[in-house]
C-alpha positions, -999 to 999 in steps of 0.1 A, spaced: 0 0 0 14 34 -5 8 43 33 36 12 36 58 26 8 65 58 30 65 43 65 93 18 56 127 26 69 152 40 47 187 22 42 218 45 47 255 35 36 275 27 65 295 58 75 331 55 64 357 44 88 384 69 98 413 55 82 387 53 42 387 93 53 423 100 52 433 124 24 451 113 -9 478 132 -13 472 162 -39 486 154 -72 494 112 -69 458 107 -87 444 113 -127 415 109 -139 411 97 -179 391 125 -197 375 97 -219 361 72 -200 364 85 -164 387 56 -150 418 69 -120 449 60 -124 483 70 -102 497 99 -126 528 82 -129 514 50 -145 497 77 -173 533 89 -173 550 61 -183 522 49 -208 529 86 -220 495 103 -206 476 73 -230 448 57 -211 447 23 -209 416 14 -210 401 37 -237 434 52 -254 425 87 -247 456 104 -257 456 133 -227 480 162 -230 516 158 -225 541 189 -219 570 201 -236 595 186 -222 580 150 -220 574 153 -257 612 160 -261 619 131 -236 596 106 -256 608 117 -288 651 119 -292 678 107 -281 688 116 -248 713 143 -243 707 155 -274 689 185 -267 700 218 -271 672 243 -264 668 274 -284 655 307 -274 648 296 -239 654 330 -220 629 350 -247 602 367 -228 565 384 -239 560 421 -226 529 438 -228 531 458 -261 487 472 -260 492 474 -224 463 450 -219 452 450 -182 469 422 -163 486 406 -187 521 408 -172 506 390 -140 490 366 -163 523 354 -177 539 356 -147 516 331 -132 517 306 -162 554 311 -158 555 299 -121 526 272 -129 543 258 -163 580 262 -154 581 276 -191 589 313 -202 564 309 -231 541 285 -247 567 269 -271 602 252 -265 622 250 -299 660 238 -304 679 208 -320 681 171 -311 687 140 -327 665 110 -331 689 77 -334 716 97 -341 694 119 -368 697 158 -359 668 176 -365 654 211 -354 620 215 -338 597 232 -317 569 219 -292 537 238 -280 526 233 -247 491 239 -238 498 247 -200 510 282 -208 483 307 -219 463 279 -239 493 272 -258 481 306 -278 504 320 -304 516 353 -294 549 373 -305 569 358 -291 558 325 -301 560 334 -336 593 349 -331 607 315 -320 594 296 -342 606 315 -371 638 319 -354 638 279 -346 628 273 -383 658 302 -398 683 283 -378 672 247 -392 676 267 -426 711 276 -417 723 243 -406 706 219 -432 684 203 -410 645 189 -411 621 205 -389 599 190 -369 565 210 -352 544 195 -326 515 222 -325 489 225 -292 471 255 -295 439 274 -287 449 300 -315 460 335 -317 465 357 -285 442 381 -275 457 401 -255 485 410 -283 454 419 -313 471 422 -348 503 416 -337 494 380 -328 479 379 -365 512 387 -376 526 357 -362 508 336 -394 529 354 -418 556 352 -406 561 317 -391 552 308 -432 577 326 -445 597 314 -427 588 279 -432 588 286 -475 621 297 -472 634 263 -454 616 244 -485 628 265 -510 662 251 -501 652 218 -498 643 217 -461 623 190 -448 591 205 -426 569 177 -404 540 195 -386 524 167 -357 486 182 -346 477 174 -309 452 180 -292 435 208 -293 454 226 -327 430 256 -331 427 296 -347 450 309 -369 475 284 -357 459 259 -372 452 284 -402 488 291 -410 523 268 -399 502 238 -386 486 229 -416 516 231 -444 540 205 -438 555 182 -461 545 159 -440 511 169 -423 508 142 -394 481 142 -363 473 123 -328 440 104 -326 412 124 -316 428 154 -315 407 185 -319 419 205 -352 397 235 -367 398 277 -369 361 286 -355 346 266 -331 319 241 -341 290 261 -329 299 294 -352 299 271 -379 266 256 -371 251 288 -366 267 304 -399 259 270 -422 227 267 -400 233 228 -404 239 201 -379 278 191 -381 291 156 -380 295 142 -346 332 137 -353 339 169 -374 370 189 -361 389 156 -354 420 141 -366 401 109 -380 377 136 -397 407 152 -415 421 123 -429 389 112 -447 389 144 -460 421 147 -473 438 175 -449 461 150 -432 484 124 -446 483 100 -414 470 99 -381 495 86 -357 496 68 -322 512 80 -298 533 52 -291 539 50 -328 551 82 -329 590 85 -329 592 49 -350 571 69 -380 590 104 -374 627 85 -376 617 68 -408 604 95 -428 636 114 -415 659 84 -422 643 78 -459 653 121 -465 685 120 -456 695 88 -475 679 107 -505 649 85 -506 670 50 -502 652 35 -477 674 6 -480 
């Protein structure tokens, strides 16, 4: 009867005992952004931030791209002490970098240099994501053209992993400016000769996406990555038609014909090495 439906007695968990209460220690935890499972952060880290269970590929920072990618020692950074300043005097920004600084360990959202991958040097420069949004400012632009003048210089391949959420705001035009001339610099290095690989993780947005990401000799991404200039719901609303479920992503791209391969992570440095060992031997890959 529904008089006995209210008057029964309801069932509460047992509270939990004091030692279930004690605190994890911040940081020793991760949870998987694509299927919700915990893992200790350094079990991700060793499997290279790549779930398990689902094979989310999660973000991964500068320098454990570098460290999963060449040889080690090899590195020689680039650049490194190159700063941004505030050149529209946009309110807070200097205590906006100042803080990613401190958080990311980083001066700005890129780390270029050289390295060698089995004994193959190559120049390159890595994004990272933890440092404004990984957004392309001046003095992004400025080391990555610098980065991609000194490959020029010394004959080598170049190598760009992007992660971006676009251009900076805070820098207007002059972040616009970046496009031009991170290409330029990039048509110079093929006019020689120079071998250019651009890698697309996740997210690879904005004019980054609309200028050095998306002109590589080789044009390479992670699975699942999210790569596009406006977001999905401009679109929608300018089109005023319902976009693919998958649209924006890496698997997306290739059907379309705006990648050449989309790479594992774990495949990664076997598939960079041999496209760098086949140019160098002059297309003997024997």
């Amino acid at each position: 009867m529904l008089k006995d439906f209210f008057s029964k007695k309801k069932k509460y968990a047992p509270m939990p005992s004091k030692e279930a209460k004690q605190d994890i220690p911040a940081g020793l935890m991760q949870k998987c952004p694509g299927c919700g499972k915990i893992y200790y952060r350094k079990e991700l880290k060793r499997n290279m931030q790549v779930c398990p269970h689902c094979d989310h590929h999660s973000q991964m920072n500068a320098y454990e791209r570098i460290e999963s990618l060449f040889d080690p020692d090899s590195f020689e950074e680039w650049d490194a002490g190159m700063i941004s300043t505030n050149p529209l005097n946009f309110p807070d920004y200097e205590m906006k970098l100042e803080k990613d600084r401190k958080k990311s360990g980083l001066n700005e959202a890129v780390v270029t240099g050289k390295a060698e991958m089995e004994g193959l040097p190559t120049g390159f420069a890595i994004m990272d994501a933890r440092f404004r949004m990984g957004s392309m400012g001046s003095v992004v632009g400025e080391k990555i053209a610098n980065a991609v003048e000194e490959s020029r210089k010394q004959k080598l391949p170049f190598i760009i992993l992007t992660a971006s959420g676009g251009a900076r705001m805070q820098e207007g035009v002059l972040s616009l400016m970046q496009m031009t001339k991170t290409s330029v610099a990039i048509q110079r290095h093929h006019a020689e000769g120079g071998l250019f690989i651009s890698i697309m993780t996740h997210p690879t947005t904005g004019g980054v996406s609309a200028s050095f990401a998306s002109i590589g000799d080789y044009n390479l991404a992670e699975p699942g990555a999210l790569i596009g200039f406006a977001g999905r719901r401009i679109i929608e609303q300018t089109i005023r038609e319902k976009l693919p479920d998958d649209f924006q992503t890496s698997e997306f791209l290739l059907k379309h014909g705006q990648l050449d391969q989309v790479v594992h992570r774990h495949d990664l440095h076997k598939v960079l090495h041999t496209i760098l060992d086949i140019h160098q031997s002059g297309g003997d890959s024997s």
